[in-house]
Every structure is written in structure tokens, then in C-alpha cells.
C-alpha positions as a Markdown table, in Angstrom:
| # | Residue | x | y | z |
|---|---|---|---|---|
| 1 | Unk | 5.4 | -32.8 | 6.4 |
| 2 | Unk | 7.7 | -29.9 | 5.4 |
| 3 | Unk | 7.0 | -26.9 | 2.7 |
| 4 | Unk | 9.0 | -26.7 | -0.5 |
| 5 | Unk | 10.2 | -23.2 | -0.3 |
| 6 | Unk | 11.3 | -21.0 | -3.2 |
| 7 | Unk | 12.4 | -17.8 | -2.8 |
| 8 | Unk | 13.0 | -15.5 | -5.8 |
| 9 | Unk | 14.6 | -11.9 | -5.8 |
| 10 | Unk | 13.6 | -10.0 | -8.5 |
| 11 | Unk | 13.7 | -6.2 | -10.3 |
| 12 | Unk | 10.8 | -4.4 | -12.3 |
| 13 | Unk | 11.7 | -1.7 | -14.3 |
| 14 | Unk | 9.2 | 1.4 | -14.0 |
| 15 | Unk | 7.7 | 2.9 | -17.0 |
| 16 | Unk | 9.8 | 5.9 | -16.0 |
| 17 | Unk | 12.1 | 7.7 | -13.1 |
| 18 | Unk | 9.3 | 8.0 | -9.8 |
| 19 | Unk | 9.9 | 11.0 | -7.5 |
| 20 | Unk | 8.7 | 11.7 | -3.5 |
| 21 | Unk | 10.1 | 13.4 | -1.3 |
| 22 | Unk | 13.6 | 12.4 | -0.8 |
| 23 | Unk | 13.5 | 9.6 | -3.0 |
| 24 | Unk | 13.8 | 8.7 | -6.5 |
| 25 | Unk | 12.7 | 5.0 | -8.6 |
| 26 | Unk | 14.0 | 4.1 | -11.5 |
| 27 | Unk | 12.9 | 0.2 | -11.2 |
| 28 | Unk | 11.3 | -1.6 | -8.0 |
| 29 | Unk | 13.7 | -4.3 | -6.2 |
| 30 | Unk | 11.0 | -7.1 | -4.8 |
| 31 | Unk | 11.1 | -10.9 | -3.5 |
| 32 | Unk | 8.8 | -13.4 | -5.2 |
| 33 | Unk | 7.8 | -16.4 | -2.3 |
| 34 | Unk | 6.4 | -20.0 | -3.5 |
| 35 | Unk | 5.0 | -22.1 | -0.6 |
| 36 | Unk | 4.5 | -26.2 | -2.2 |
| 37 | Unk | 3.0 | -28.8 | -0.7 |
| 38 | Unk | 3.5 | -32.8 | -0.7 |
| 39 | Unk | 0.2 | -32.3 | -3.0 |
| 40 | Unk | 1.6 | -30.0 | -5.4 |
| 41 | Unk | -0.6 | -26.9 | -4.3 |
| 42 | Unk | 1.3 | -23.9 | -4.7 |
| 43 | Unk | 0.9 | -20.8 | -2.5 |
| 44 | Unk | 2.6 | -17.3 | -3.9 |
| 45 | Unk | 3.4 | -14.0 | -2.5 |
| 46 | Unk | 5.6 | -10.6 | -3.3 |
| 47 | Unk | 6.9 | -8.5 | -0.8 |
| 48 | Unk | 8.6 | -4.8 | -1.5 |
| 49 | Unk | 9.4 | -4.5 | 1.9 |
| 50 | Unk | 9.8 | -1.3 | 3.7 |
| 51 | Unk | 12.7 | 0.8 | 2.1 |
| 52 | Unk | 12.9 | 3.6 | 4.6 |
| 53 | Unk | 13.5 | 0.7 | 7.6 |
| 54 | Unk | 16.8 | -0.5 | 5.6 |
| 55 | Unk | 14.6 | -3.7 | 4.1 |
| 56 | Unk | 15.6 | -5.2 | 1.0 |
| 57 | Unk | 15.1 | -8.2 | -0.8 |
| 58 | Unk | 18.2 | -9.7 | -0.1 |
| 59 | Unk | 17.7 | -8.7 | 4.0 |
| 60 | Unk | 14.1 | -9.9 | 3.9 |
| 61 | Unk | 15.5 | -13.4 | 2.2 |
| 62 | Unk | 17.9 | -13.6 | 4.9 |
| 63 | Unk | 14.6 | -13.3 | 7.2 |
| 64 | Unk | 12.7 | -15.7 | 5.6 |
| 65 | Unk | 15.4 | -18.7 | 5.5 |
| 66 | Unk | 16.1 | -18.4 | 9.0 |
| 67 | Unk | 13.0 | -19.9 | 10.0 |
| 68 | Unk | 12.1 | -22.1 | 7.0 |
| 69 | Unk | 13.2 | -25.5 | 9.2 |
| 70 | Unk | 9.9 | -24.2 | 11.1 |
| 71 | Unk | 7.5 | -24.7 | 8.0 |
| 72 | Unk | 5.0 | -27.3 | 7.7 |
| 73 | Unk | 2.0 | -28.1 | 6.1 |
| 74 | Unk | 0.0 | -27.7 | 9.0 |
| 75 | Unk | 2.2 | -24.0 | 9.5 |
| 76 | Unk | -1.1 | -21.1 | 9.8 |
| 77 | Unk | -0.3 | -17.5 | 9.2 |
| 78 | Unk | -1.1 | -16.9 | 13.3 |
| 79 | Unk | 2.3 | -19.2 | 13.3 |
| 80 | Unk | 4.0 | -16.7 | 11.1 |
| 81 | Unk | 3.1 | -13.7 | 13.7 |
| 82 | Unk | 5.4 | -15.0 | 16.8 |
| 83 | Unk | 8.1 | -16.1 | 13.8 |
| 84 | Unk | 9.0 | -12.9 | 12.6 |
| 85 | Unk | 8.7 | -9.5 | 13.0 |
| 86 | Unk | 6.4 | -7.2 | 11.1 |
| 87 | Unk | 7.8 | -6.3 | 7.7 |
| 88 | Unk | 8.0 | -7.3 | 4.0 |
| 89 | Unk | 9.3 | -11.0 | 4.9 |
| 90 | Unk | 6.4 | -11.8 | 7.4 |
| 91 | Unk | 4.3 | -10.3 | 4.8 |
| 92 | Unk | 5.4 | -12.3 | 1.8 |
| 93 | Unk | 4.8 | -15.7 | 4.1 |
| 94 | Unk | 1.6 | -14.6 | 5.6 |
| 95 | Unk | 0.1 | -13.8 | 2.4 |
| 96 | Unk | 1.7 | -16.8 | 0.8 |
| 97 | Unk | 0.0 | -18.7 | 3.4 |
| 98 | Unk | -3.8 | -17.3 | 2.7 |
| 99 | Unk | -3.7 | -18.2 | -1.2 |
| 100 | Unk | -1.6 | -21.8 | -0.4 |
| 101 | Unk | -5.1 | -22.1 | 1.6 |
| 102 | Unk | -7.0 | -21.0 | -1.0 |
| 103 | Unk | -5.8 | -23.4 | -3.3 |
| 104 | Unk | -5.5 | -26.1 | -1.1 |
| 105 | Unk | -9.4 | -25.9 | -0.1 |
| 106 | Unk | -10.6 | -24.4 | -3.2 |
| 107 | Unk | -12.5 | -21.6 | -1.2 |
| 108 | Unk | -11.2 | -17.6 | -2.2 |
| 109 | Unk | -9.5 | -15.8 | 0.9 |
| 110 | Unk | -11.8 | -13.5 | 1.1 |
| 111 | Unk | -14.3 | -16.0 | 2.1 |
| 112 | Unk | -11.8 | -17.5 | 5.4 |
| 113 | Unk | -11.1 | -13.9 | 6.0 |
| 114 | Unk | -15.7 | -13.8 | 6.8 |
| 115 | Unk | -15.9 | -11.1 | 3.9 |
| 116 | Unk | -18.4 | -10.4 | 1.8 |
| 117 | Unk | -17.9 | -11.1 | -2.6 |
| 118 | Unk | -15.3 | -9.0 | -3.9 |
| 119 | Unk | -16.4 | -5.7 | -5.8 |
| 120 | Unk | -14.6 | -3.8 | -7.9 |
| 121 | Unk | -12.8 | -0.4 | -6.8 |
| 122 | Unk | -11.7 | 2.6 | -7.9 |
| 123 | Unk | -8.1 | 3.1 | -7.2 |
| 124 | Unk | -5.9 | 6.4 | -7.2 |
| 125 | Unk | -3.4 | 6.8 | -9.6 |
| 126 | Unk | -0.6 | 8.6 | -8.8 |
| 127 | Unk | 1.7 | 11.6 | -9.6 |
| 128 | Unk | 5.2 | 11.8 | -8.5 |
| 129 | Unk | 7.1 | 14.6 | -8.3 |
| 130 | Unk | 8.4 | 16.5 | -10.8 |
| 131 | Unk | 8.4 | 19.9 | -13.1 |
| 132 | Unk | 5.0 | 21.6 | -13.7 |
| 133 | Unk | 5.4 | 20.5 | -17.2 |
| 134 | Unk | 5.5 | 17.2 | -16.6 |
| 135 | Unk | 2.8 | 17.3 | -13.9 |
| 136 | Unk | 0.4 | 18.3 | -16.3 |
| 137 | Unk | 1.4 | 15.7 | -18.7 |
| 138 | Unk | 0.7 | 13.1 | -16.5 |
| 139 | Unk | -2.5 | 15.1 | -14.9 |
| 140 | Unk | -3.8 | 15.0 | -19.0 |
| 141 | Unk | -3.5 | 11.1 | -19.2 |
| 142 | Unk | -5.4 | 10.7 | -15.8 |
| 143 | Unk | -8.3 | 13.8 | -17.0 |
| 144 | Unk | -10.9 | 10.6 | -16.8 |
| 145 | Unk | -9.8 | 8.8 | -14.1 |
| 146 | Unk | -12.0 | 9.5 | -10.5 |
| 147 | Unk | -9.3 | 9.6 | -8.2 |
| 148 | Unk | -5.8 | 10.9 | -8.3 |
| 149 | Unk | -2.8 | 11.2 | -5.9 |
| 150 | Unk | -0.5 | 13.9 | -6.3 |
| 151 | Unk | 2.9 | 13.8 | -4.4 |
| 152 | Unk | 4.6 | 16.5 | -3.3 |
| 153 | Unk | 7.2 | 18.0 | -1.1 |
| 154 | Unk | 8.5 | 21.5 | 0.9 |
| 155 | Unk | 9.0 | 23.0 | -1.6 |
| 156 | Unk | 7.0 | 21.6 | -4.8 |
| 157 | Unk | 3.1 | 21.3 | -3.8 |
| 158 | Unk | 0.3 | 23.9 | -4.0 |
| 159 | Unk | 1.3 | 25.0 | -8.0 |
| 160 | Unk | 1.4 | 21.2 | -8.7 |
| 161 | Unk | -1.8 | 20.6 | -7.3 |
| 162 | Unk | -3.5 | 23.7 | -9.3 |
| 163 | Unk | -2.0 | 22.1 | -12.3 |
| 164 | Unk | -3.9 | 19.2 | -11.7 |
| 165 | Unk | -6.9 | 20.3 | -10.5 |
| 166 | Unk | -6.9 | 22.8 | -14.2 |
| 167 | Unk | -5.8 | 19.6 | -16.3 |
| 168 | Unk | -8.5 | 17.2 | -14.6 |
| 169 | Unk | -11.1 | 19.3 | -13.4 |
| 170 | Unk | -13.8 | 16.6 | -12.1 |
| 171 | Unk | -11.1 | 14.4 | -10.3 |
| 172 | Unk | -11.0 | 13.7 | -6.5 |
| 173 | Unk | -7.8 | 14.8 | -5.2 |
| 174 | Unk | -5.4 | 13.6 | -2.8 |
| 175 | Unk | -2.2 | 14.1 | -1.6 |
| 176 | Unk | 0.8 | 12.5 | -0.3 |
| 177 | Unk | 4.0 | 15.0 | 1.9 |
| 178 | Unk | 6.1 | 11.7 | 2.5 |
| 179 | Unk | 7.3 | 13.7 | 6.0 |
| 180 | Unk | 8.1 | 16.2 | 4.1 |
| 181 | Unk | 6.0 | 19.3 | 5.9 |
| 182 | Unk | 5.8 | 20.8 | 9.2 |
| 183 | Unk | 3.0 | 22.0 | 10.7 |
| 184 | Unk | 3.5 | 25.5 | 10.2 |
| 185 | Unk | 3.5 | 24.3 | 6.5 |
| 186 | Unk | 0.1 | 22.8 | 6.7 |
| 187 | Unk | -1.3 | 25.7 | 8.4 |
| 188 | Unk | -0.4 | 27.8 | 5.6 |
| 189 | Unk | -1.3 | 26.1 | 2.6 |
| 190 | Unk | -4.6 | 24.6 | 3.9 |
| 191 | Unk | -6.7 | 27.2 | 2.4 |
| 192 | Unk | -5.5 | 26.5 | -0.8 |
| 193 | Unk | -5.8 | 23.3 | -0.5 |
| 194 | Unk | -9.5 | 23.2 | 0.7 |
| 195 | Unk | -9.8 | 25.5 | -2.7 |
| 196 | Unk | -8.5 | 22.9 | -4.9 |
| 197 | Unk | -10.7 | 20.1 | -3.3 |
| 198 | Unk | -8.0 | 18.1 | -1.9 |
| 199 | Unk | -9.4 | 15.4 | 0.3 |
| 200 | Unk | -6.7 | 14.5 | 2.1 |
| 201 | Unk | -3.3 | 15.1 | 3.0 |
| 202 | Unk | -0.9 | 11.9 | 3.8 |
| 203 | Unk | 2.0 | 12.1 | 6.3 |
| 204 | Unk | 2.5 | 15.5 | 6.1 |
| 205 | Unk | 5.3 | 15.6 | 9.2 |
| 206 | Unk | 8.3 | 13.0 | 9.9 |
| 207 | Unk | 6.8 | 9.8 | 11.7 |
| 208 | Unk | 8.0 | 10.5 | 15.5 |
| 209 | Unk | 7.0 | 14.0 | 15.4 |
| 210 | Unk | 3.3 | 12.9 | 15.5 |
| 211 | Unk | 2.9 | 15.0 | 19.2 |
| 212 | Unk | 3.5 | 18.3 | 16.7 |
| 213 | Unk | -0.2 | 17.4 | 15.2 |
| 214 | Unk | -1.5 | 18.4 | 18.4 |
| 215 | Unk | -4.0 | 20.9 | 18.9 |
| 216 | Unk | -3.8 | 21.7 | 14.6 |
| 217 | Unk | -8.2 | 21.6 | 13.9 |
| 218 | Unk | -7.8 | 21.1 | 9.8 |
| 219 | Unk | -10.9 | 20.4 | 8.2 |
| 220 | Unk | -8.8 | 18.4 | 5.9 |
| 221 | Unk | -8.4 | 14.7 | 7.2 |
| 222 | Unk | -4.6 | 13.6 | 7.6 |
| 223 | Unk | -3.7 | 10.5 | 6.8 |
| 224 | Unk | -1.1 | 8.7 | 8.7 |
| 225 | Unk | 1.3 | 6.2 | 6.6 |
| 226 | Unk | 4.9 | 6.1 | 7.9 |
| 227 | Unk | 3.5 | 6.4 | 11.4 |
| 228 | Unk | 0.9 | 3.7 | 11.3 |
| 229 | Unk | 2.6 | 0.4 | 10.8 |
| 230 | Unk | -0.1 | -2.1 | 12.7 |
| 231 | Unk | -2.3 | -2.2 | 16.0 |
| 232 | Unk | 0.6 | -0.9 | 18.1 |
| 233 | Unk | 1.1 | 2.3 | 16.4 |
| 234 | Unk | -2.6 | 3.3 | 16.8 |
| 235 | Unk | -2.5 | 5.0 | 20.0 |
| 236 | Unk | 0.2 | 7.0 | 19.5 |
| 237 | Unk | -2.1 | 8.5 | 16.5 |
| 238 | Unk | -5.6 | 9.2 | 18.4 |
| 239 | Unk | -7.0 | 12.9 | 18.2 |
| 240 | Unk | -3.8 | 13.4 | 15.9 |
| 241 | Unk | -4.4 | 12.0 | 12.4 |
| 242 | Unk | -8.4 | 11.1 | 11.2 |
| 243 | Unk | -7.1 | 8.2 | 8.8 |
| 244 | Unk | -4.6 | 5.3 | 8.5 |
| 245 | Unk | -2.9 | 4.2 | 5.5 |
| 246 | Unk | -2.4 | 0.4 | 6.0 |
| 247 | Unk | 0.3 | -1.4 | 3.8 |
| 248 | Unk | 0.9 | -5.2 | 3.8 |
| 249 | Unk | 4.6 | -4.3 | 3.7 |
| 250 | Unk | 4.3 | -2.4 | 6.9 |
| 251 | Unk | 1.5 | -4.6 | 9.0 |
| 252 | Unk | 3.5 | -7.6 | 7.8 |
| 253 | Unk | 1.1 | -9.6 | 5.9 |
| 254 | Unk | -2.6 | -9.7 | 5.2 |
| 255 | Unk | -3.5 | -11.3 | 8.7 |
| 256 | Unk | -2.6 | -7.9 | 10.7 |
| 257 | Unk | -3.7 | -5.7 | 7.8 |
| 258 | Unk | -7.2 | -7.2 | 8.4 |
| 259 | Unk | -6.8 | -6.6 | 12.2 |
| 260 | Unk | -5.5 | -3.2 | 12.3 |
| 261 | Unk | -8.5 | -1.9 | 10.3 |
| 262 | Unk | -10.8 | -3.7 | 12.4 |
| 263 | Unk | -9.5 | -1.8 | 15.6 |
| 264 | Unk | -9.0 | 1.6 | 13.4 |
| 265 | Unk | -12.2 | 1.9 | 12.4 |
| 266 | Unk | -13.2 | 1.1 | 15.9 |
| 267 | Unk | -11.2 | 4.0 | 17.0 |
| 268 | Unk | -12.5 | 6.2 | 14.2 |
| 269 | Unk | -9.9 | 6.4 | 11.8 |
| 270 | Unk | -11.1 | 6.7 | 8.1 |
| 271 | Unk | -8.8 | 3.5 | 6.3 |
| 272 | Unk | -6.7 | 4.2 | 3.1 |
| 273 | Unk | -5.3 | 1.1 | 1.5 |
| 274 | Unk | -1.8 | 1.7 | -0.3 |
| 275 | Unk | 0.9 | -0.1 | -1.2 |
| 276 | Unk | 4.7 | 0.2 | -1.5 |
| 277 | Unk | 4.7 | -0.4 | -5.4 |
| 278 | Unk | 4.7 | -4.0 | -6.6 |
| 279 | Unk | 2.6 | -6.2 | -9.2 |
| 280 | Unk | -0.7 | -7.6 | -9.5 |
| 281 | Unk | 0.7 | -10.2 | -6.7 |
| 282 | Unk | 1.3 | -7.8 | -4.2 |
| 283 | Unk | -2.0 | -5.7 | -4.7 |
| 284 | Unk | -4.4 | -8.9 | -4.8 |
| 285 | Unk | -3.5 | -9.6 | -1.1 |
| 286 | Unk | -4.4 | -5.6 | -0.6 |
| 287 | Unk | -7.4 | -5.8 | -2.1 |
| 288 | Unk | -9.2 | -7.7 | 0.6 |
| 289 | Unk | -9.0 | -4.8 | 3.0 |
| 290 | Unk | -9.5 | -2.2 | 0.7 |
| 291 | Unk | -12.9 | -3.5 | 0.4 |
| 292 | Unk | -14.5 | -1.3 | 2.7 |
| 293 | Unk | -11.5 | 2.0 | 2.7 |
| 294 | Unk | -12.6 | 5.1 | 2.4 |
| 295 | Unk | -9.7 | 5.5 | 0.0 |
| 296 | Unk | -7.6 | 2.8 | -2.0 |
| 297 | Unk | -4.6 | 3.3 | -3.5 |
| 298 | Unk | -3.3 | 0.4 | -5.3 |
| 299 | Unk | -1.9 | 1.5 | -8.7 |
| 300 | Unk | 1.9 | -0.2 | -8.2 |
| 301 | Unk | 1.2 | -2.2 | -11.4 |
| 302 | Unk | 0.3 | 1.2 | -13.1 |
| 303 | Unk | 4.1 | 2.5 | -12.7 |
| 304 | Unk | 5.4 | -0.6 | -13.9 |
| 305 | Unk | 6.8 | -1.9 | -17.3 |
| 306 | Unk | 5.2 | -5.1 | -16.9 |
| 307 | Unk | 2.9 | -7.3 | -14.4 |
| 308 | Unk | 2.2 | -11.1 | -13.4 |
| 309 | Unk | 0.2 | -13.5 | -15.7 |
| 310 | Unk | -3.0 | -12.7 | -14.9 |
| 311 | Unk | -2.6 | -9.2 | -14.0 |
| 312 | Unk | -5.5 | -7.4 | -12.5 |
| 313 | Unk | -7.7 | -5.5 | -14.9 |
| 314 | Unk | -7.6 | -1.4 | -14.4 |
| 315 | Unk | -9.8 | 0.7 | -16.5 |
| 316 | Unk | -9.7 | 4.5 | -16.2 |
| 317 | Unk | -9.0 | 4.2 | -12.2 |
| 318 | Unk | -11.5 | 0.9 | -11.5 |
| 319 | Unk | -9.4 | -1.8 | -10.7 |
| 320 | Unk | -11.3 | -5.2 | -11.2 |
| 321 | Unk | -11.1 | -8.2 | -8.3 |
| 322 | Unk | -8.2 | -10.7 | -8.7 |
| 323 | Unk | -8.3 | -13.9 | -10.6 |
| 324 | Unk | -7.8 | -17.3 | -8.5 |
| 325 | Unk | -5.2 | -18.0 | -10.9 |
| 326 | Unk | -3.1 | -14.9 | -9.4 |
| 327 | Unk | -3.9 | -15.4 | -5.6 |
| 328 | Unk | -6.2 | -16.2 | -3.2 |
């Protein structure tokens, strides 16, 4: 029997304008996906998609309906990898997939995926860009919370990151170039940045320019994010970057999320777990893998307005497992 499919394109306003490099976010475009069955179980997913690739909830839509005659009930998410490509569409169907199971068999996702109970995390929470003033006002608000993430740019990076570091002395710190750097950059700021504790420094250079990392020793772990999109990317990133940021948006879906850590860590990549903003939907799916990341960054809710019905619960930077009610 055939799925009843909806798909719903929707628009969260953020709690204010979010700067990175080259970008600003005033509210976050995302596509809501209902998978129901001839029993009445319902599967749901959110996708953001991936903005710098041209995707958009209307283009990953346009995706999705062009295989729906495809769907079935007996339809797996290892269907859903030769279907579509990787991106925000397989992603919303892959992950829509793992909770419709869930549902259907009454058994979490985490146990299919063979993981162990879910514990809670700490999260980073996240600075965007902006003046000094308002870096510190945000730094204040987070002074308790463990972990934050600061972004920054070429030409706005080490004063923000002392401004931090001053306003929330006992944080973790790490930071996130979005291609903005080059590697003369990093060579230069990396003993300030070793000063101020930062732990590590995310896609400092353009994806495609990866072959610049060569030979550059820092005893600061980078973290590649717009370069590593799933398994096939990894080679390309060996003796180059020390860590992975894996995205659901990127790996397209929860199913090669799962895998590409499995092979990164065999390849010894430290794992960070991020997200492209989105709600409580879109981090619960996330959540699996960032069970055992060295790093976790899924604060999307944070930024936002509002979340789902049964939101996931963050306190001070500890971010509490997901309901069944939500997903999975």
C-alpha cells in the first residue's frame, strides 16, 4: 500500500537578525514532511536544506514529489539513498522514515540504529556576528552555559573572541570562519587563539581549497563543515582537517549521518554534530549521532521565536533527549 504524503513549507521567525560570514537571518525558511500509513501511524521530519547549494524549501518539495509514486509502506530509508541525492529532501524522507518506524513498532530509533539509551548533552550555543557591544551582550546571557560557539569572519574574530572569553570566563570555546580565512590568516591568529582557549576552529578556508591545509601543524583541531558532506568527502579531508562537522541537511538524512561517523572515527576524525538551524524536529534526528561527538552543536531551537509541541528541554547548555511524541 501507498504513503499519505504531506508536505508543508514553512517560515520561523528568529528571536533576532543572525550574522556569519557572508550571510545574514532574519527568520529560517524550512519544509515540514508527514509520512501516514493505512494504520494511521504518522512519521515526521524537517529539513532546512542546504542554503549555500541553492536548496530551498520550495526546490527540495519539488524533489520530494517527484518520487512520491515510489512510496510504500514497505519503502526503508536504504530505498530513499538510490532515490535521491544527498540533501535536505533525502534528509526530511530518511528521517521521516526512522520515527514512521518508531511509531509503527513502538521501539525508539535509537534502539534500530544498535545504540545505547539516550543521555543528555551539553550543546553549544552560539554567537553570530556582530559589534563588540552586542557580542558581549550575548557572551553575558551565556556566562553559565559550558560551551559556546562564537562566529566570526576576516575581519571580525580575535577582539570578539577576547570579549567572550572576559564576559564568560569558565566557558569552552569554539569557533566557526564559515570559509571565511585563509591560511595565512590562521597562521597568524593561532597564538591568540590558543590564549583564549579556543578548542577548535570550523571551516576556516572555502570548501575546495582544502589542498591549502596542507603541511599547516596547528595544535588547534579544524573542523571541517562545508567540506565534509558524507562518506565521499572524507578522503579528500585526511591529514587536512582533525574533525568533521556532520549535518543531516548535508549527509541527507540520519541513515548516512550514522555511517559517515562510523567511517570518520575510523579514520580518526574527532565528530562535531551541528545543524543548519531548525526546531526541536530537526535536532531530535541529530541527536542520535551526537551521542558519542566530541562536540555537539545543536542550539537551532535557541535562535528561534518558537519550537514544535514537545520541544526539547535546554537548560544552561544541556539539552535533554527527545520525547517519542516529537520523533523517533
Amino acid at each position: 500500500m501507498s504513503l499519505q504524503v504531506r508536505i508543508t513549507q514553512e517560515c520561523w521567525p528568529l528571536n533576532e537578525a543572525f550574522e556569519i560570514a557572508g550571510q545574514v537571518m532574519i527568520n529560517l525558511p524550512l519544509l515540514m514532511l508527514e509520512l501516514i500509513d493505512e494504520n494511521g501511524h504518522i512519521g515526521r521530519a524537517e529539513a532546512a536544506g542546504v542554503d549555500y547549494d541553492g536548496e530551498t524549501p520550495q526546490s527540495m518539495s519539488d524533489q520530494l514529489n517527484s518520487i512520491l509514486t515510489k512510496l510504500r509502506s514497505t519503502t526503508t530509508p536504504m530505498d530513499v539513498q538510490a532515490w535521491l541525492p544527498r540533501g535536505g529532501a533525502r534528509n526530511a524522507l530518511d528521517c521521516a522514515l526512522w520515527d514512521l518506524q518508531a511509531k509503527r513498532s513502538c521501539k525508539p530509533a535509537w534502539t534500530t540504529a544498535g545504540l545505547e539509551p539516550m543521555r543528555s548533552l551539553t550543546t553549544a550555543c552560539t554567537i553570530g556576528l556582530g559589534s563588540i557591544e552586542d557580542t558581549r551582550r550575548h557572551a553575558r546571557k551565556l556566562a553559565a552555559t559550558p560551551l559556546i560557539k562564537i562566529k566570526v569572519d576576516g575581519v571580525r574574530h580575535v577582539d570578539s573572541i577576547r570579549a567572550v572569553r572576559e564576559e564568560a570566563p569558565m566557558a569552552r570555546l569554539v569557533i566557526d570562519a564559515n570559509q571565511s580565512w585563509n591560511v595565512g590568516l590562521i597562521q597568524k591568529l593561532l597564538p591568540d587563539l590558543l590564549d583564549l582557549g579556543v578548542e577548535c576552529i570550523e571551516q576556516p578556508i572555502p570548501r575546495g581549497s582544502d589542498a591549502e591545509l596542507d603541511g599547516l601543524n596547528s595544535p588547534i583541531p579544524i573542523v571541517a563543515d562545508e567540506s565534509c558532506t558524507d562518506r565521499h568527502s572524507l578522503p579528500l579531508l585526511v591529514n587536512r582537517y582533525q574533525g568533521v562537522n556532520i549535518k543531516l541537511d548535508k549527509t541527507g538524512g540520519l541513515t548516512e549521518a550514522l555511517a559517515l561517523a562510523h567511517e570518520a572515527r575510523i579514520l580518526g576524525f574527532d565528530i562535531m554534530v551541528g545543524n543548519m538551524c531548525g526546531t526541536s524536529l530537526g535536532m531530535a534526528s541529530a541527536f542520535l549521532v551526537a551521542q558519542k561527538a566530541r562536540w555537539v552543536d545543536l542550539d537551532g531551537p535557541l535562535l528561534q521565536q518558537e519550537d514544535r509541541p514537545f520541544a526539547m528541554h535546554y537548560e544552561q547548555g544541556v539539552v535533554e533527549p527527545p520525547s517519542s511524541q516529537l520523533w523517533g
